[in-house]
C-alpha positions in Angstrom: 116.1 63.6 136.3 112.3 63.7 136.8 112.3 60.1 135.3 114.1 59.2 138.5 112.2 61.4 140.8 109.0 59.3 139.2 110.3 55.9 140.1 111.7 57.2 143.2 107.8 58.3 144.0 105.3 57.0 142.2 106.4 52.8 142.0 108.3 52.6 145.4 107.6 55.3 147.7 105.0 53.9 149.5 106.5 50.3 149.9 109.7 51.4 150.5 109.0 53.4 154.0 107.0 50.6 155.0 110.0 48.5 154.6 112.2 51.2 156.2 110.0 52.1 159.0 107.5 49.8 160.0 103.7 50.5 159.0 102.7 53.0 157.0 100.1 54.2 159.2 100.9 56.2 162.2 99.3 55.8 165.2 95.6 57.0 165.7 95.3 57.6 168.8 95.7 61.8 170.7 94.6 60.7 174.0 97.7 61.3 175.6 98.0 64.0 173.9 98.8 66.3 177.0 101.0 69.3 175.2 100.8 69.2 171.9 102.6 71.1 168.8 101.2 71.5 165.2 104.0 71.0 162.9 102.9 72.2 159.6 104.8 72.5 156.1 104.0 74.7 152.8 105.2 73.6 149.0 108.2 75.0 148.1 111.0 73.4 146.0 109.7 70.4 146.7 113.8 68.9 146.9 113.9 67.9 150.5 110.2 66.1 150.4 111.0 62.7 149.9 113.5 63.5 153.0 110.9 65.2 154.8 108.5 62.3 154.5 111.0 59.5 156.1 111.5 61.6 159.2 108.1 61.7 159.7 107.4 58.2 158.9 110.8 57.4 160.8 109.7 59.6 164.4 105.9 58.7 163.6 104.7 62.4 163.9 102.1 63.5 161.7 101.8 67.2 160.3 99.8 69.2 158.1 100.6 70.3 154.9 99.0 73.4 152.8 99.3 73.0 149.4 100.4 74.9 146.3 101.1 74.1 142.5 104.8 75.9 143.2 107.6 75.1 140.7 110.1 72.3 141.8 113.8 72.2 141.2 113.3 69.0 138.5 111.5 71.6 136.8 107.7 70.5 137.1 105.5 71.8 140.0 104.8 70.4 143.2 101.6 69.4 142.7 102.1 67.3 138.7 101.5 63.8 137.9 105.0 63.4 139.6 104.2 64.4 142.7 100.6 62.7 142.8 101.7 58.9 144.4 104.1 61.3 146.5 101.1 63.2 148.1 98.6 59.8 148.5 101.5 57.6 150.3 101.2 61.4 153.3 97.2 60.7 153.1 97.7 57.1 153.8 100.4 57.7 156.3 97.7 60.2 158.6 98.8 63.6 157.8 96.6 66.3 157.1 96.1 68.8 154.0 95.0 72.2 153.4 94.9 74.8 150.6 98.1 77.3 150.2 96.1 78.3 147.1 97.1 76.9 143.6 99.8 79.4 141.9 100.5 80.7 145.1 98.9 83.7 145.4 99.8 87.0 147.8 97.3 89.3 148.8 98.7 92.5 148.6 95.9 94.9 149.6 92.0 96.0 150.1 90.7 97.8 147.8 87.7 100.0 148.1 85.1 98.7 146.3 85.6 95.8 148.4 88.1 93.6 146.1 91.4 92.4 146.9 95.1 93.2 145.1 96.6 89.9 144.3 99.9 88.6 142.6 100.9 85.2 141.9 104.4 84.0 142.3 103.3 80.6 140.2 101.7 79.2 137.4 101.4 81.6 133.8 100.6 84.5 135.8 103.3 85.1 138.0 105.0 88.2 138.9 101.7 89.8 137.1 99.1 91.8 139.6 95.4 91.5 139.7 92.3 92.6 141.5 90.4 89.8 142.5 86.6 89.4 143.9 86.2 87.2 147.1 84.4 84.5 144.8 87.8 84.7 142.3 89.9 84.0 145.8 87.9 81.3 146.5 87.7 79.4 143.4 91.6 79.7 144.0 91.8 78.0 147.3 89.2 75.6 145.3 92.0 75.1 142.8 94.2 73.2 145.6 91.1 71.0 146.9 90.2 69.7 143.8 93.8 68.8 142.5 94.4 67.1 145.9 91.4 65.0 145.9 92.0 64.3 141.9 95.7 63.1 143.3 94.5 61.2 145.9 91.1 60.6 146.5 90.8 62.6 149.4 89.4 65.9 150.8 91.5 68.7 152.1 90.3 70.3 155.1 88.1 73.4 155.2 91.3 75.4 156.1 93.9 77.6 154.1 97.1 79.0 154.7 97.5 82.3 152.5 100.9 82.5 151.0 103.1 84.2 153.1 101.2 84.9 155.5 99.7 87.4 154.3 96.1 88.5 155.0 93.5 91.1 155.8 90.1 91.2 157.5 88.5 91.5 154.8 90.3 88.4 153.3 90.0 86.1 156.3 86.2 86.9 156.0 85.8 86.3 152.9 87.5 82.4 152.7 85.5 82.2 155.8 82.3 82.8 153.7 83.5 79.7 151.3 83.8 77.8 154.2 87.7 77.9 154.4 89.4 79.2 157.9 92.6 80.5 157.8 96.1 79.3 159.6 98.6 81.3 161.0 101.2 80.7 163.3 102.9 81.0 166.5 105.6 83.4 166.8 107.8 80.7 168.3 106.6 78.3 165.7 108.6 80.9 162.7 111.2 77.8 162.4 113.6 80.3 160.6 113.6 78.3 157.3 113.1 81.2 154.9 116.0 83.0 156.4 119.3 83.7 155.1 121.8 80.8 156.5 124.9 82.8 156.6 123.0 85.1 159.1 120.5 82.3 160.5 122.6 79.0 160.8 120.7 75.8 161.2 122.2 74.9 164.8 120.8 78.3 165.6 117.1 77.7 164.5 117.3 74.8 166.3 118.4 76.0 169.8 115.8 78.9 169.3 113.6 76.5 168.7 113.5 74.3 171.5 114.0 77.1 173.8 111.0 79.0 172.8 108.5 76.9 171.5 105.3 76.3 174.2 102.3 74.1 173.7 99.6 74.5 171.9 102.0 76.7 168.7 101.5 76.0 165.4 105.2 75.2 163.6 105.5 76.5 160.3 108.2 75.0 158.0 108.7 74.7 153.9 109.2 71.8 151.3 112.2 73.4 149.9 113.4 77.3 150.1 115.0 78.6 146.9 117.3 81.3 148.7 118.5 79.4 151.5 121.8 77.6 150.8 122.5 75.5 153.5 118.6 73.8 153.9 116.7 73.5 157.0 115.0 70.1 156.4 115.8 68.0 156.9 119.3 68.5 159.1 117.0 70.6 161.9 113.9 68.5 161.6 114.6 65.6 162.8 116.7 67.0 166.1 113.8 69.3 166.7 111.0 66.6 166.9 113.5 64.2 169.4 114.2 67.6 171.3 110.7 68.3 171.1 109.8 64.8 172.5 112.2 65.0 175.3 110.2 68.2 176.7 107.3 66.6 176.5 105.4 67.6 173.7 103.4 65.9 170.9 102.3 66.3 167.6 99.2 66.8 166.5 97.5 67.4 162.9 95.5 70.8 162.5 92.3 68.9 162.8 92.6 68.4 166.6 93.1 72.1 166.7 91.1 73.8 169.4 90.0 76.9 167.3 89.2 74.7 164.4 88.3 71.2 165.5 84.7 72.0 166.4 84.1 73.8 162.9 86.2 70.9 160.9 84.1 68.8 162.6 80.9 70.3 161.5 81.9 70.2 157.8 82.2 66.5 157.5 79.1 64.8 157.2 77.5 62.5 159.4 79.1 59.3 158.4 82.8 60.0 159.0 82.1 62.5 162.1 83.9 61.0 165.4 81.8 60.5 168.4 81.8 63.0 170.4 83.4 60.7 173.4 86.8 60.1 171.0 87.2 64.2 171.2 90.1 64.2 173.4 90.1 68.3 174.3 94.2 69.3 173.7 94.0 72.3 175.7 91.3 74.0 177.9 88.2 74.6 175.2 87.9 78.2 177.6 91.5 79.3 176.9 91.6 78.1 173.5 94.0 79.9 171.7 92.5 82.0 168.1 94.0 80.6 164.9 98.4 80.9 164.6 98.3 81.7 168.6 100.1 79.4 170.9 97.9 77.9 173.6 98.2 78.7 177.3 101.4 78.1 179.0 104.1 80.5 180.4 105.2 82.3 177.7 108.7 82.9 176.2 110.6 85.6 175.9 111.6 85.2 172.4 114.3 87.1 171.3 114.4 89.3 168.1 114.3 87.3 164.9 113.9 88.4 161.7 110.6 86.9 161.2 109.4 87.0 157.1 106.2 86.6 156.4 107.0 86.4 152.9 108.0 83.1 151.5 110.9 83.2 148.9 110.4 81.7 145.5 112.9 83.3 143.6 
């Protein structure tokens, strides 16, 4: 089986959405821009990628990814040698990358001398509890950069996405410190993936979806959830972009954030930064909105959901 999943992604991938879908660039230009959406995905499972990937390619959208080294249903990990060519065909098709840190790691507390309680759901740790130092959490979200640019030749953006969710002050500040800011989301922008679908029905995700979701909210979806049996990408993904479209928004990577483009921007060095005349602003740079907020616009009244902010990996 993984034999197949390697000549399914690393010989033809790249080649074959080309052939299916045109170029295997997507457009560069935001100018029009007017109301966009942030569509991002974590590692999971990793099942549903290859799907994941042609809607994409197929509705040219880009997203942003956060990465982890999370186990995969073929019984490697999503971030292996046979995942690599997987992960450099996104890079070459525009999206954008971040850190989910490497085994996954969940911050469960503060402690008082300042450290932080931590317990991986990955790699040959998991399910085992440890007190970390902010330097140990960072050399974890390191763990992610470095596999991705070993995989692809690329940089990850200075920003993370702790696993689950799941953060403190203390936490934020000290990723902040190793030049990593963190990524929330909108509450709107919970796509309901993690849930149950006995109780949480993909049809129904997707009408909550397009009635609640505003501009400017950062979508938050998964590469594969272990405990939901009927799976939300790619059957809801590819209604909710077209449903998306026809309301006017647009997708945009996390890098043409608001509340992170100026300091993403100031990280790259001097040879790759944009002119400042090509920074289309998304929203009004006075009402931008903080990190996981949705920008200005009326808001909706979103109706109870059982919102996790824990991701599933059992």
């Amino acid at each position: 089986m993984r034999a197949a999943y390697k000549v399914l992604l690393g010989l033809g991938l790249s080649s074959c959405a080309t052939a299916l879908f045109g170029s295997s660039t997507l457009p560069t230009s935001l100018a029009s821009c007017e109301r966009p959406v942030y569509l991002t995905f974590d590692t999971g499972h990793m099942q549903v990628a290859p799907l994941v990937a042609e809607v994409l390619a197929r509705q040219q959208v880009r997203a942003t990814f956060f990465l982890a080294n999370e186990p995969t249903r073929t019984g490697g990990t999503s971030l292996d040698e046979v995942w690599s060519p997987w992960w450099k065909s996104l890079t070459q098709q525009g999206h954008a990358f971040g850190s989910h840190t490497f085994d996954h790691v969940y911050w469960l507390g503060d402690t008082a001398d300042g450290r932080f309680l931590m317990r991986p759901s990955a790699g040959p740790q998991a399910g085992k509890s440890f007190t970390w130092t902010a330097a140990q959490y960072c050399e974890e979200l390191g763990r992610s950069a470095t596999r991705f640019e070993q995989m692809t030749g690329q940089k990850i953006l200075p920003l993370f996405r702790a696993a689950g969710g799941k953060t403190s002050p203390s936490l934020v500040r000290a990723a902040q410190a190793c030049g990593y800011e963190h990524v929330g989301w909108a509450p709107a922008g919970f796509l309901g993936d993690e849930l149950p679908s006995d109780q949480y029905p993909n049809a129904l995700l997707l009408e909550r979806a397009l009635r609640n979701i505003r501009s400017g909210d950062i979508l938050v979806a998964h590469l594969g959830i272990w405990s939901r049996q009927d799976p939300w990408a790619p059957a809801v993904l590819e209604p909710l972009i077209e449903g998306l479209k026809k309301k006017g928004f647009c997708f945009a990577t996390m890098d043409t954030h608001p509340a992170y483009r100026a300091k993403i921007q100031a990280s790259l060095p001097l040879s790759t930064k944009a002119p400042s005349a090509a920074v289309v602003p998304l929203v009004s740079e006075s009402t931008a909105p903080t990190a996981g907020a949705a920008a200005p616009e009326s808001p909706a009244v979103i109706e109870p959901l059982d919102v996790k902010t824990n991701e599933s990996n059992d």
